[in-house]
C-alpha positions in Angstrom: 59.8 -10.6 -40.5 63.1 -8.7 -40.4 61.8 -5.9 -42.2 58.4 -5.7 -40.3 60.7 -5.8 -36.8 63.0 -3.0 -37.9 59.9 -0.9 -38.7 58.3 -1.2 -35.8 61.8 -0.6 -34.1 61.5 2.7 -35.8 57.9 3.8 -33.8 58.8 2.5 -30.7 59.9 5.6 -29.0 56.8 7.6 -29.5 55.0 4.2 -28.7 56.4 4.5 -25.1 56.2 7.9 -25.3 52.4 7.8 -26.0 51.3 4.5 -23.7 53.2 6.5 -20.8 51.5 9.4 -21.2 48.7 7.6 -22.0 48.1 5.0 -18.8 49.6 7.6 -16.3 52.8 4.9 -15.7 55.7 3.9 -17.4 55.5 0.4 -16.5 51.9 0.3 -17.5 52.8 1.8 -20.3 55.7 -0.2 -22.0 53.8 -3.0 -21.2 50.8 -1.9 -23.6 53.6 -1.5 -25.9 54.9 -4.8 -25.7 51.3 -6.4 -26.3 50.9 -4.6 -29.4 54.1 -5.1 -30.3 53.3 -9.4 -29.7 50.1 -9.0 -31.6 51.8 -7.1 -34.2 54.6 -9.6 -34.9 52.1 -13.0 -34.3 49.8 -11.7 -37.1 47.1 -11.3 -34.7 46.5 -7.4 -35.4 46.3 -6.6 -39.3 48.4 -3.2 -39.5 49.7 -1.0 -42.8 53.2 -2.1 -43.9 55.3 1.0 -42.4 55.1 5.4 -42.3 52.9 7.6 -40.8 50.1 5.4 -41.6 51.7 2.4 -39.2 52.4 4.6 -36.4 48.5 5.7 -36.0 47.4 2.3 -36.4 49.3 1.4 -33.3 48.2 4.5 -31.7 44.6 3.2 -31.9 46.3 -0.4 -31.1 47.4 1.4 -27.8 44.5 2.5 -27.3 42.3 -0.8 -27.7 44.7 -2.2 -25.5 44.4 0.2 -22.2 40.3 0.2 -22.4 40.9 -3.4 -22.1 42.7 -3.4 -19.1 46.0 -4.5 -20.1 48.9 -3.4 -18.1 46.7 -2.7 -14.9 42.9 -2.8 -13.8 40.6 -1.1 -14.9 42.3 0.5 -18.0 43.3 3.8 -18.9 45.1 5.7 -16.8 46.1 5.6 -13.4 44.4 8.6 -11.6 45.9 10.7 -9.0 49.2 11.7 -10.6 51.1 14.5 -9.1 52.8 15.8 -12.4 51.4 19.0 -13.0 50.2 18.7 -16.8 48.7 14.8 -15.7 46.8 16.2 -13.2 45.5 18.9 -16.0 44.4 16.3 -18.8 43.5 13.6 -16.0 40.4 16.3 -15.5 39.4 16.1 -18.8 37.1 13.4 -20.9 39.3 10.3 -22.1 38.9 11.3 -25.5 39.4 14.7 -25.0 42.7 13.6 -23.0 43.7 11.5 -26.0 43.5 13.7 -28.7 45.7 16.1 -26.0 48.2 13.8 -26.4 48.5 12.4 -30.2 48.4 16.6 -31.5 50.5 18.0 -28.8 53.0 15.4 -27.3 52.9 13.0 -30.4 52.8 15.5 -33.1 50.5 13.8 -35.1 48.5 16.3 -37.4 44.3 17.4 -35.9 42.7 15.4 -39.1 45.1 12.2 -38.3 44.4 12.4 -35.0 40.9 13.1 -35.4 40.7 10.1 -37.7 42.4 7.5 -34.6 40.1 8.7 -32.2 37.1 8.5 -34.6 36.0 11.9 -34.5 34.7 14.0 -37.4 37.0 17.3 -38.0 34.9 20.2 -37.0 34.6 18.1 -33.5 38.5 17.3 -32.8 38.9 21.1 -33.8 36.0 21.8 -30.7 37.5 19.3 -28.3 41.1 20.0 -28.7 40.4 23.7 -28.0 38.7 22.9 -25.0 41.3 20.6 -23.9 44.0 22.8 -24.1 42.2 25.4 -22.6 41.7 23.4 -19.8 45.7 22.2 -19.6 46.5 26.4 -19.9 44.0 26.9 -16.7 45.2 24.3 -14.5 49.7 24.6 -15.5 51.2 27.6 -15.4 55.2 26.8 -16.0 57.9 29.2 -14.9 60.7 29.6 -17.5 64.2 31.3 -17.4 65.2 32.8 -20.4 68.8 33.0 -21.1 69.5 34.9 -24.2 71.7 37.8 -24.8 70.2 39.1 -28.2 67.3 41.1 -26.5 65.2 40.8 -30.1 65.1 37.2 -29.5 64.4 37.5 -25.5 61.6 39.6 -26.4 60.8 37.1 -28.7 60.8 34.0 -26.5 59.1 35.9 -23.7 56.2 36.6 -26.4 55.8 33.2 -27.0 55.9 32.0 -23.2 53.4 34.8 -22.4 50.7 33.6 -25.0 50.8 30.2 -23.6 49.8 31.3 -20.3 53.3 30.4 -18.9 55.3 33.1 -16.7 58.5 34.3 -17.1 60.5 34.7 -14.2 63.4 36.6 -15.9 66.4 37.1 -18.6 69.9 36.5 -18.3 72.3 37.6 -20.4 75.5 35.5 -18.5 75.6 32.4 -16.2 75.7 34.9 -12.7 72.8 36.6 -14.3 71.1 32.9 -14.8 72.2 31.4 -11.8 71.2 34.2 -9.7 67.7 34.3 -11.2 67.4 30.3 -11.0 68.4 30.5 -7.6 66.0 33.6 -6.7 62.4 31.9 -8.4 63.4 28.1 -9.0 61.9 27.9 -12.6 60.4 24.5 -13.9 62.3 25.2 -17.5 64.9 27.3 -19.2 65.2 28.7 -22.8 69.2 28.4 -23.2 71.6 29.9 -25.7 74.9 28.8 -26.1 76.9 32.1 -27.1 76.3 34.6 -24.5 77.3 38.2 -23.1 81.1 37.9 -21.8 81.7 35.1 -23.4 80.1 32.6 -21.4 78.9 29.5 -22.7 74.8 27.9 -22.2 76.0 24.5 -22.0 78.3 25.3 -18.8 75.1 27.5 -17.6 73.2 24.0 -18.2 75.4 21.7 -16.7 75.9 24.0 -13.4 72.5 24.2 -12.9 72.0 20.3 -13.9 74.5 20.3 -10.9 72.6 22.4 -8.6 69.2 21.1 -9.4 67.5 19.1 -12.1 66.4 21.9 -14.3 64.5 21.2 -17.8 66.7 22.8 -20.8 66.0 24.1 -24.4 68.5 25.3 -26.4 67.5 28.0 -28.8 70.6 28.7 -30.5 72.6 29.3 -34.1 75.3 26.4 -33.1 72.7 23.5 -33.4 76.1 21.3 -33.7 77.8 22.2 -30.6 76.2 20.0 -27.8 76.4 16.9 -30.3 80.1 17.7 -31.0 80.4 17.3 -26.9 78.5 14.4 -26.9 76.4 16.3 -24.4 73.2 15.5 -26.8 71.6 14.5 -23.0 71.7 18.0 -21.5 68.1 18.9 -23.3 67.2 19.1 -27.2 67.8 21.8 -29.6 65.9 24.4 -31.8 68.2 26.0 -34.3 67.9 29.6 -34.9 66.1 31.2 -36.7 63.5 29.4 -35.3 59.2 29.5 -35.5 56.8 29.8 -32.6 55.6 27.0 -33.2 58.9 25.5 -32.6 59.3 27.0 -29.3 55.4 26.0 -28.4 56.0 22.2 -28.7 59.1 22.3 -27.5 58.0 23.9 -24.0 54.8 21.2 -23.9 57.5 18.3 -24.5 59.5 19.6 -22.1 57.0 21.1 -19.5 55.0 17.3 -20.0 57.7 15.3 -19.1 58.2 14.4 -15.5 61.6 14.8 -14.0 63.2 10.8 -13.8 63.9 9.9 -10.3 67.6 9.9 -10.7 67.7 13.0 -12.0 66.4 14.1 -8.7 69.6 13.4 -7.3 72.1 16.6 -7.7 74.8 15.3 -10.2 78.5 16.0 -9.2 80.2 19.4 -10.5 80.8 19.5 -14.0 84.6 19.2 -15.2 
């Protein structure tokens, strides 16, 4: 029993993760969670012992759970959202929103996730591209790069471009970012941490964290610096060199995620 609670332990961030995204409400959703979690540990739903294979098997436990209603009448998810990538996928088929989710928030691979959702391949490949072209019709996200290497800006405004995002600019300093923050109010910034005249991205984050809650990705060669701060909390981290593909999930995590209410709240000037 020890070893089967640690492993679920394991999973239950992108169980929350998922059941949030996937009713529309965090309450709602951790307390899908905490059914299949009770099943789970009574016996009552037969699962694989641990792995990838555990974590889509409560996926589809999930699942079962919020077309039964638990958590909330009616089941599914609560319609009406004002988040901008909700409102996208709450216009698409349930399905269609759920596949969405498992490749693109969840990271789980198109044939795993056609499998969950008991689809045959050549129609998750069909349905996913019409889902995200959907999501890429209805959200366009602004994003402030910050990035003195202007290979890499180039780059990173490549990558924005061809997911139908804009970019509202590229600093090379914290004026330059402030300034541009402050002139288009961007929903996310691409961060460095080593830029022109010596200035530091994580000071750049934490003044505008300061100013306004503003989404951060750092794209930089010092993967260890924010950790070595303990300022893990001030957004994730893609080390250079980095893929595309990197950059593409990491600006749907971060675009996806709705700002937490505190966060609202402008937090006192960084010392």
């Amino acid at each position: 029993m020890v070893e089967r609670t640690r492993e679920l332990m394991a999973h239950l961030p992108y169980l929350r993760r998922y059941a949030r995204a996937l009713t529309g409400s965090p309450a709602r959703g951790d307390t899908l969670v905490t059914r299949a979690l009770e099943q789970v540990l009574d016996g009552a739903a037969g699962l694989p012992e641990g792995g990838t294979a555990l974590r889509l098997a409560l996926y589809t436990r999930l699942n079962a759970l919020a077309d039964e209603g638990i958590g909330g009448p009616g089941g599914g998810i609560e319609r009406g959202s004002t988040h901008p990538v909700e409102a996208a996928l709450n216009t698409l088929d349930e399905v269609d929103r759920r596949l969405y989710l498992l490749v693109n928030l969840e990271d789980v691979t198109l044939a795993d996730a056609a499998d969950t959702l008991r689809l045959l391949p050549e129609q998750a490949v069909e349905r996913l591209n019409h889902s995200r072209e959907v999501v890429r019709n209805h959200l366009t996200a602004v994003i402030l790069i910050v990035e003195d290497d202007a290979i890499i800006a180039f780059d990173l405004t490549e990558t924005v471009r061809s997911m139908g995002h804009l970019v509202c600019g590229n600093a090379t300093t914290m004026d330059e970012a402030l300034a541009l923050s402050a002139e288009h109010t961007p929903t996310l910034a691409l961060m460095d941490i080593r830029l022109a005249e010596g200035d530091n991205g994580i000071e750049v984050a934490r003044e505008l964290r300061r100013q306004r809650f503003l989404p951060v990705i750092f794209v930089t060669a010092f993967p260890d610096e924010l950790a070595k701060r303990g300022l893990e909390h001030l957004g994730p981290v893609i080390p250079k060199p980095f893929t595309r593909d990197q950059i593409e999930q990491a600006i749907t995590r971060a675009v996806f995620t709705p700002v937490p209410e505190e966060a609202k709240v402008a937090a006192p000037p960084a010392t």
